[in-house]
C-alpha positions in Angstrom: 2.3 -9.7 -0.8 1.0 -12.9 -2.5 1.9 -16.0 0.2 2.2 -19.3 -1.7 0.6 -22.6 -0.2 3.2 -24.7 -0.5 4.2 -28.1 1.2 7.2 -29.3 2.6 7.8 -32.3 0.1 11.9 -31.5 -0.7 11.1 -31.6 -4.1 13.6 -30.2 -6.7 12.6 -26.3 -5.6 13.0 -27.2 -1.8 16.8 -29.1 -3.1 17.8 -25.5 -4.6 16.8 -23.3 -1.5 18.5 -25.7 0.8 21.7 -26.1 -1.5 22.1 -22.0 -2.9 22.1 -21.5 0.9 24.5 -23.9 2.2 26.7 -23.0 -0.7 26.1 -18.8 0.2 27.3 -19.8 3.8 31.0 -21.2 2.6 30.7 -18.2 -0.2 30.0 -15.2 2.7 32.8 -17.1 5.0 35.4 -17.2 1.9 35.0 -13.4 2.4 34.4 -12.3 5.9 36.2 -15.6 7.9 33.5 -14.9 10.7 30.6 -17.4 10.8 28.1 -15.4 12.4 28.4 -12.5 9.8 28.2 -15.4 7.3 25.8 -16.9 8.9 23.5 -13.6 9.1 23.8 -12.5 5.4 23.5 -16.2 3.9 19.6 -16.0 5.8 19.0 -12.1 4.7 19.6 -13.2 1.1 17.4 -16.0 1.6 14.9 -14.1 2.8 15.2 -11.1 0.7 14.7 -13.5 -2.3 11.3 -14.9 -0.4 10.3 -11.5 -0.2 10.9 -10.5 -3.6 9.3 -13.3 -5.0 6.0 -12.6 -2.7 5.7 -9.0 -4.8 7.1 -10.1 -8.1 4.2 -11.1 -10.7 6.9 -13.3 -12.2 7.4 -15.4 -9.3 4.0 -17.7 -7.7 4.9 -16.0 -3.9 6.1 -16.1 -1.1 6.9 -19.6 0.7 7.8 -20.2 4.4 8.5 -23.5 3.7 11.0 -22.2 1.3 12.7 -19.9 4.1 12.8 -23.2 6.7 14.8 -24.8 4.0 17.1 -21.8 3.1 17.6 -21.7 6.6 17.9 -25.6 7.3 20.8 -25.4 4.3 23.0 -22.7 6.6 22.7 -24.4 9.7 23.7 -27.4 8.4 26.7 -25.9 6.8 27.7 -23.8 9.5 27.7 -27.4 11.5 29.2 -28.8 9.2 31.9 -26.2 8.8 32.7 -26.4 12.9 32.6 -29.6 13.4 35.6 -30.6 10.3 
């Protein structure tokens, strides 16, 4: 697995991790109405996606920053979706 040295600048790349994920938490809940489930599987595609792009040859590897701001995007949806 190739592991990308990446910052944490939220450049445009960091924007679409954060914002796919918040958007696959309210897309997982449209379908299951339980926020843990959603929760769970918003954060497994996240990460599935990280770990497909540390194999792929198309792809420059895999990023934890990239994971801390898929996951940063559910949390802040799932607070967001409690607290309205």
């Amino acid at each position: 697995m190739k592991i990308k040295q990446d910052t944490f600048k939220f450049d445009m790349d960091k924007q679409a991790h954060f914002g796919v994920s918040f958007g696959l938490y309210y897309f997982f809940f449209t379908y299951t109405t339980d926020i843990l489930v959603s929760l769970l599987f918003s954060v497994l595609v996240g990460l599935g996606f990280e770990i497909y792009q540390g194999y792929s040859k198309k792809h420059s590897g895999f990023s934890v920053a990239d994971i801390i701001y898929n996951i940063s995007g559910v949390i802040i949806a799932v607070i967001l979706h409690i607290n309205v």
